[in-house]
C-alpha positions in Angstrom: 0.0 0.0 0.0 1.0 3.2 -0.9 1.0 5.9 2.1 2.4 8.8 0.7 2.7 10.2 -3.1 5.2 13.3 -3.8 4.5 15.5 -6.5 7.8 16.8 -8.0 7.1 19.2 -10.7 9.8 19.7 -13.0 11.0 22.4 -15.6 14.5 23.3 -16.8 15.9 23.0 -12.5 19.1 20.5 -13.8 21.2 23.2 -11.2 19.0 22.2 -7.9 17.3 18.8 -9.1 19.8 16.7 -8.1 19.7 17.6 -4.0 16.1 17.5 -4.1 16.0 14.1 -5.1 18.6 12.8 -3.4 16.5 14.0 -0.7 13.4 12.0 -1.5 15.5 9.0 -2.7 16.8 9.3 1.2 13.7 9.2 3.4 13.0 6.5 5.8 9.4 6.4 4.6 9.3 3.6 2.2 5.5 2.8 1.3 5.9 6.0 -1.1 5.7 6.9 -4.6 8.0 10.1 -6.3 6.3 11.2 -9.1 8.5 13.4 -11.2 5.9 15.5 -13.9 8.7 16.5 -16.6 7.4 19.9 -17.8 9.1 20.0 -21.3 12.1 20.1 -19.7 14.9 21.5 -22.5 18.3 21.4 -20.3 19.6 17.9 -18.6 16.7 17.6 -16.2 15.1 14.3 -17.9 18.5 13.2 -17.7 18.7 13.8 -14.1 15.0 12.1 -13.5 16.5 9.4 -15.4 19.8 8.5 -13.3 17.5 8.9 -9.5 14.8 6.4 -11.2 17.2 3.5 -11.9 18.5 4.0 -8.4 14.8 4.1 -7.1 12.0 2.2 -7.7 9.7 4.2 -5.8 10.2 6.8 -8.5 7.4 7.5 -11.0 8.3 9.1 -14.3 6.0 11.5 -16.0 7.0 12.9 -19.2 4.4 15.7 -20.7 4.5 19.0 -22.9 5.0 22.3 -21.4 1.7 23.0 -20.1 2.7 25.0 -17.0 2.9 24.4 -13.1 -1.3 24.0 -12.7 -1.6 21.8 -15.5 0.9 19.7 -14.3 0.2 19.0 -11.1 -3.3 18.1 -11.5 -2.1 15.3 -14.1 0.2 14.4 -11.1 -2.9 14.2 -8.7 -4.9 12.2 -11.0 -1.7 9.5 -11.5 -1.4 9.4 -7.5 -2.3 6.3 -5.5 -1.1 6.9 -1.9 -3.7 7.6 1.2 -1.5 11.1 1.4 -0.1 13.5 -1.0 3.1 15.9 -0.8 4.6 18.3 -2.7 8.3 19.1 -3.1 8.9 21.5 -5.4 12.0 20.6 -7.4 14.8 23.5 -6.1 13.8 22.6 -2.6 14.7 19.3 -0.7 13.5 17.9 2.9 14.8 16.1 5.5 15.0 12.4 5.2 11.8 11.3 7.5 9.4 13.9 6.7 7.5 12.2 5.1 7.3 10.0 8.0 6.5 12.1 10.5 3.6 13.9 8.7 2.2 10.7 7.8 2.5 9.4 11.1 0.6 12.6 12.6 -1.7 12.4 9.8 -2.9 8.8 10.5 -2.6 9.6 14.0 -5.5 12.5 14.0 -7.0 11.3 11.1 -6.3 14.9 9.8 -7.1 16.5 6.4 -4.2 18.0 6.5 -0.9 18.5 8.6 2.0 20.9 7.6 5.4 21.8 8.8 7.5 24.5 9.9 10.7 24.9 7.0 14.3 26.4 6.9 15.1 28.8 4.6 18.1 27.7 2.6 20.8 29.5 0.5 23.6 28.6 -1.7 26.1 30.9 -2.1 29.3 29.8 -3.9 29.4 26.7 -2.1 28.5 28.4 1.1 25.4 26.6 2.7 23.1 28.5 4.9 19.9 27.1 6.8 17.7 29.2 9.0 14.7 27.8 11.0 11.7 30.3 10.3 8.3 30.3 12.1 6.1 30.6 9.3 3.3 29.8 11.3 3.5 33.1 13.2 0.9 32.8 16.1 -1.3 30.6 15.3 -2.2 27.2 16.7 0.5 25.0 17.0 0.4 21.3 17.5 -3.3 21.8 18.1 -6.0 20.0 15.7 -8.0 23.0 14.5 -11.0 23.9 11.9 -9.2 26.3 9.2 -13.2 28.2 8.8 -12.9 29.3 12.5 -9.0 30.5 12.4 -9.5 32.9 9.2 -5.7 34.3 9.8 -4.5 31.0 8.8 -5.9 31.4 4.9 -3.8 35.1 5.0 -0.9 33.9 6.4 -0.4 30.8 4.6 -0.4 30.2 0.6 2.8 27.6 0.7 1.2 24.6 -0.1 4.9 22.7 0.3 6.3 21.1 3.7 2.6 19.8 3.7 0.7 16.4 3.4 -2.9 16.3 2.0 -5.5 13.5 2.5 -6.3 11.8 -1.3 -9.7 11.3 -0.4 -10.1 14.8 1.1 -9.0 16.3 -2.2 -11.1 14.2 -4.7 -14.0 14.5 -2.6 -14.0 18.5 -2.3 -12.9 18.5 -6.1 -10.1 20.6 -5.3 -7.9 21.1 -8.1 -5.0 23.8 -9.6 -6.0 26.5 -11.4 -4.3 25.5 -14.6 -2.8 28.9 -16.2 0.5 29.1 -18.1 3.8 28.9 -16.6 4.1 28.6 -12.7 2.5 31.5 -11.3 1.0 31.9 -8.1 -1.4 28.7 -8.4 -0.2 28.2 -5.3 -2.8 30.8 -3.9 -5.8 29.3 -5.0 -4.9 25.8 -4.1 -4.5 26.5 -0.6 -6.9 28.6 0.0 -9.3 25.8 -1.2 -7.6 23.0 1.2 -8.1 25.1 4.2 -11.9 26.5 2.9 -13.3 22.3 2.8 -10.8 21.2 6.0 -12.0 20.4 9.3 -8.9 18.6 10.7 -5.7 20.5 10.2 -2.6 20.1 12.7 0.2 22.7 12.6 3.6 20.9 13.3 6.4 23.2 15.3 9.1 20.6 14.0 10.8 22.2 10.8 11.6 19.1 7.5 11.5 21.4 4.1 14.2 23.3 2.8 13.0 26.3 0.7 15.5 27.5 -1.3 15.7 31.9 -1.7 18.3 31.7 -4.2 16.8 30.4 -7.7 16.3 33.4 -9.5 14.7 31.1 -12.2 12.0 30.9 -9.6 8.0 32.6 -10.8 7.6 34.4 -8.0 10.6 37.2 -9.2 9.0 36.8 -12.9 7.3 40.3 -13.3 5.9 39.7 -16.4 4.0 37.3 -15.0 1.9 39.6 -12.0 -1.2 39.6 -13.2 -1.8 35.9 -13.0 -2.2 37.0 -9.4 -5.3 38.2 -10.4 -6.2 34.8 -12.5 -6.3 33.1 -9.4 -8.2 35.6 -7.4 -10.8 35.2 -10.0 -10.2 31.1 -9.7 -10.8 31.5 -5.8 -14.4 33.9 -6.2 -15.4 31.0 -8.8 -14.2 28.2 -6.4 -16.7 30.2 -3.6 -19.7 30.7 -6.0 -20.0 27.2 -6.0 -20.0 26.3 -1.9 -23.6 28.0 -0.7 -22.5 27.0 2.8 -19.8 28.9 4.4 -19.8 31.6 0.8 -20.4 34.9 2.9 -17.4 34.1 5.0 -15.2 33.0 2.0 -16.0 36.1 0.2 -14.5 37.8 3.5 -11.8 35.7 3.5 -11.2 36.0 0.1 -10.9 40.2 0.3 -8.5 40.1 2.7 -6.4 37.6 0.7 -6.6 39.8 -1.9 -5.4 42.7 -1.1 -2.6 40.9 1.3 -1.0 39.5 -2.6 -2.0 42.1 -4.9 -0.3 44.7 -2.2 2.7 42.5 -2.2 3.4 41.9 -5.4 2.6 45.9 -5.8 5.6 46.8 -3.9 8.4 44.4 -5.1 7.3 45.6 -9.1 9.1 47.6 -11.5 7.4 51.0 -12.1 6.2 49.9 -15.3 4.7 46.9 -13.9 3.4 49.1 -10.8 1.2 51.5 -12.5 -0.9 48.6 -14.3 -1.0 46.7 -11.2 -2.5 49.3 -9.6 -5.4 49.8 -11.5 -6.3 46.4 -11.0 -6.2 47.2 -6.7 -8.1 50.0 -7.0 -10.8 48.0 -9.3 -10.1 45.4 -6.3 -10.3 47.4 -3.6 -13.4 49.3 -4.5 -15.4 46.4 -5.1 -14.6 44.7 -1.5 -15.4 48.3 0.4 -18.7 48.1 -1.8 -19.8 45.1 -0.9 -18.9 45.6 3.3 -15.7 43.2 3.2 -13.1 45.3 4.9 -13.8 44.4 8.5 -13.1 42.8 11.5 -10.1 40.5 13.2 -8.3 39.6 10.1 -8.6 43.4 8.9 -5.8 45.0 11.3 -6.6 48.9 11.5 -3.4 49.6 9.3 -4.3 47.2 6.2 -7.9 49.2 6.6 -6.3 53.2 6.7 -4.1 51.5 3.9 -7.4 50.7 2.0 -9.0 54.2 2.2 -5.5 56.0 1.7 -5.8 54.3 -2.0 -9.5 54.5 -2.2 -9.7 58.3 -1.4 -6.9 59.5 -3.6 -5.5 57.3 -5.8 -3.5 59.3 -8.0 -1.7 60.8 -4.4 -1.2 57.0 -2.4 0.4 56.4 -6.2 2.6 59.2 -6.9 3.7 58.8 -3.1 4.4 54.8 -3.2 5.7 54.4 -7.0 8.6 53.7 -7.7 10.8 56.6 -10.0 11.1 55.5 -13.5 14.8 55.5 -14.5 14.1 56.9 -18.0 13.2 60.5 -18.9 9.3 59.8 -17.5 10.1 61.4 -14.3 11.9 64.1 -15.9 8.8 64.5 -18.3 6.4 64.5 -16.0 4.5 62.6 -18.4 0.7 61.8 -18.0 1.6 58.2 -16.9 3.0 59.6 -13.6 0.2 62.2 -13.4 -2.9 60.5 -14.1 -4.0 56.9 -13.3 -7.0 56.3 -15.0 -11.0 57.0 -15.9 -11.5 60.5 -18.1 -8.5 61.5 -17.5 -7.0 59.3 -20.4 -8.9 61.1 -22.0 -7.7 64.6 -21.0 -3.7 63.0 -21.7 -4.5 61.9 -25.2 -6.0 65.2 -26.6 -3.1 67.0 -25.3 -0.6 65.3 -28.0 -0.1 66.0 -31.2 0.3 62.4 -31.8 -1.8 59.7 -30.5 -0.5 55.8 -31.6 -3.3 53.2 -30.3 -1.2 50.2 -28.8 -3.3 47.0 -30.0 -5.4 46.6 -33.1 -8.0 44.9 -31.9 -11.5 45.4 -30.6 -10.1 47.7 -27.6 -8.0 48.9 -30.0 -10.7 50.2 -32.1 -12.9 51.2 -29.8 -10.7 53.7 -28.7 -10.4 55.2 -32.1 -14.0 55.4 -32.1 -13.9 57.2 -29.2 -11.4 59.7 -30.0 -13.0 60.2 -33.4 -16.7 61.1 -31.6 -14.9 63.3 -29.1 -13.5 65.4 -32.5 -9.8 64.2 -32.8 -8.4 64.4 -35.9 -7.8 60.8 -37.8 -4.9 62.1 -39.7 -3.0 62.2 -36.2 -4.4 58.8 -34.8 -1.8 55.3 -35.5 -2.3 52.2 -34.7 0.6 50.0 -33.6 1.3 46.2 -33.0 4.2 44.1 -31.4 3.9 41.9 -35.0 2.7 42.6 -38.3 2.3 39.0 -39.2 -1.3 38.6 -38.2 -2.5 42.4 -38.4 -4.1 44.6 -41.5 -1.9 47.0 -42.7 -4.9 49.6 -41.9 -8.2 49.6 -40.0 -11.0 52.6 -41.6 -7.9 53.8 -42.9 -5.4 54.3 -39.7 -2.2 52.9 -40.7 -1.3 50.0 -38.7 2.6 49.5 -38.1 5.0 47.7 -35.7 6.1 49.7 -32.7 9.4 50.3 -34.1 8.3 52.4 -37.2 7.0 55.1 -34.4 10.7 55.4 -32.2 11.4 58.5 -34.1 7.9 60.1 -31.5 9.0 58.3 -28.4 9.1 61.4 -26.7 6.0 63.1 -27.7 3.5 60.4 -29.1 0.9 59.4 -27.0 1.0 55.6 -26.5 -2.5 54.0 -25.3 -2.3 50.9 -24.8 -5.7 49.0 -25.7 -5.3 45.2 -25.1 -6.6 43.0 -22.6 -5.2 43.6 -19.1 -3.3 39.8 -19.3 -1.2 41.7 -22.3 -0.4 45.2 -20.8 2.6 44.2 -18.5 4.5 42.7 -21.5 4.0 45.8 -23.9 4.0 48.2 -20.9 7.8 46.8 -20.4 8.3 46.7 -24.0 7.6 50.6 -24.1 9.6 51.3 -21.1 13.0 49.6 -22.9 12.1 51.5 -26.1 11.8 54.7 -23.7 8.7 56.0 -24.6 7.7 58.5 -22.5 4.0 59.5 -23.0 1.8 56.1 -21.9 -1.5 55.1 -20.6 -3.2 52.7 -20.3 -7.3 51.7 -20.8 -8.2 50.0 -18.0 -11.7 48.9 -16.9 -12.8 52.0 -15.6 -11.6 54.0 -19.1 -13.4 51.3 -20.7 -17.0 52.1 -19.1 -15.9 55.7 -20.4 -15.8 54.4 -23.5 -18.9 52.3 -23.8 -20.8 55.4 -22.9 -19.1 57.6 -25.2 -20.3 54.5 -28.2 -23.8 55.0 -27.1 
């Protein structure tokens, strides 16, 4: 019988892959299964799967496209027979009975799920450092608690390594990863479901996993990649629009979650990055102070004046938290840095002699409708594209061109960027290396402008 089956998901780590399975290849639990989900893997990583496997029996090889981090991990649940599943994610490595231990407390309480405290581990030129961390702060430990009525455990912990989860527990709840590209922050949604359907959950003091600080490979410092953050706030509210019981409190939950990682992510971001983050916290934001969400215990009185600082005066809590662009924006004083959004697009774009309409597409066009009704001239209005390869050379007769053929304006076009909001960080950083200086961007809010402005 199998007790206990690791997920190991794998993509282009050959530098750390070899300690982390060394690691599973050396625990003292040996009723498990190590099922290595090979991601498309282009460096020596299969080859590394390959050389642990014919030293291990208990090792399970998976080889699959590069679908991403959700997609892969939910094919590595369905292949899964133990009573317990773990995850080891493949730059890390654990102590050699882990696996024992949790499964021992597991069977022990009967628990949905039990988790341990970690080290945090770097590498530097050969230099090993390990430091034991707290990362349960101060919640219950080595207590058997119900997740529901400890809401500060959904805010203070999205890791879903050093854990073990019940098989059964899973299937039954139908908890699965949100499967978006890449490996970004699916980490978020799945544990926020595990501790939403738990009712046995144990807290270990004891520390077994080694999370390594130093892969700079790792998705969390990929920037481009933010506003999956959002992706999985959306995969949380659907996840709650399906449980009737328990939704009011979820939804509460859920707010505070929010703006806990979209704050985060916020403050570690380019400026770029920043500006079209923020529009989506404010969008955020508003919606949870609508709907009566920003209260109570796991809403501390700073996160709250936080809230309404931003909520009051956006463009001010902006300009005062941003960071400074290191390009001639700041020197400009360009509309980016003075306005954030609604009409006052608007206001930016008829001040240029030059407006060039960043996407070609329905948004894209849109906008030119707009501009056109609100008496712009059309021989002043361009559209622009990253490729020309799938685009008309004109739409109703506005030239359509690459985003090179307009460097010679970069510091006096307009650039509006008019594509969906999973497609502004890339351009947005695109423009900032090109050094255009004049940029805004349509967000949701501009776009309700815009409907009513089509009428």
């Amino acid at each position: 019988m199998i007790k206990v089956s690791v997920l190991v998901p794998i993509y282009n780590v050959e530098k750390y892959l070899d300690k982390c399975l060394q690691s599973l290849c050396n625990q003292t639990l040996q009723e498990m299964e190590i099922i290595c989900i090979n991601d498309g893997s282009t460096d020596s990583s299969r080859q590394v799967i390959e050389h642990y496997a014919k030293i291990d029996k208990r090792i399970v090889v998976i080889d699959k496209k590069n679908t991403g981090y959700g997609n892969s991990m939910n094919v590595g649940l369905d292949r899964a027979s133990g009573e317990y599943i773990g995850i080891v994610e493949s730059d890390d490595f654990i102590e050699p009975d882990m696996m024992e231990r949790l499964y021992l407390e597991a069977k022990l309480y009967t628990l949905d799920i039990v988790k341990s405290n970690c080290f945090l581990y770097l590498d530097n030129n050969g230099i090993e450092q390990n430091q034991e961390i707290n990362i349960f702060d101060d919640l219950p430990i080595n207590k058997t608690i119900i997740p529901i009525e400890n809401p500060e455990l959904f805010i203070k912990l999205q890791t879903i390594w050093s854990a073990l989860y019940a098989k059964d527990f899973l299937i039954g709840n139908g908890i699965r990863f949100n499967e978006t590209p890449g490996a970004s922050y699916q980490d978020v949604s799945f544990s926020f479901q595990v501790f939403a359907c738990a009712k046995k959950v144990r807290l270990l003091q004891d520390a077994y996993y080694h999370y390594r600080i130093n892969n700079l490979n790792s998705s969390v410092k990929a920037p481009n990649k933010v506003f999956c953050i959002c992706d999985e706030l959306e995969y949380i509210n659907t996840f709650i629009e399906k449980r009737e019981e328990k939704r009011e409190i979820l939804r509460w939950i859920a707010s505070r979650l929010g703006y806990r990682v979209l704050m985060e992510n916020y403050r570690v971001l380019a400026s770029a990055f920043q500006y079209a983050l923020f529009l989506k916290i404010v969008e955020y934001l508003t919606k949870y102070r609508e709907k009566g969400y920003i209260y109570g215990t796991i809403w501390d009185k700073k996160a709250v004046d936080e809230v309404y600082q931003i909520l009051d005066n956006p463009n001010s809590y902006f300009m005062e938290t941003a960071k400074s662009f290191e390009d001639e924006r700041v020197k400009s004083g360009s509309c980016l840095n003075q306005q954030i959004y609604g009409n006052a697009v608007f206001d930016c774009v008829q001040e240029n002699e030059y407006i060039i309409i960043y996407g070609a597409g329905k948004i894209g066009q849109e906008m030119l409708t707009c501009l056109l009704n609100l008496g712009y001239s059309k021989e002043k209005i361009f559209f622009a594209v990253t490729n020309m390869s799938k685009n008309k050379h004109s739409i109703e007769g506005t030239l359509v061109q690459e985003i090179d053929a307009y460097q010679k304006w970069k510091k006096y076009a307009m650039v509006v960027v008019a594509v969906k909001g999973q497609y502004q960080f890339e351009i947005l950083e695109l423009l900032e290396k090109k050094r255009f200086i004049n940029v805004v961007v349509v967000d949701d809010i501009v776009r309700n402008s815009m409907k009513k402005l089509l009428k």
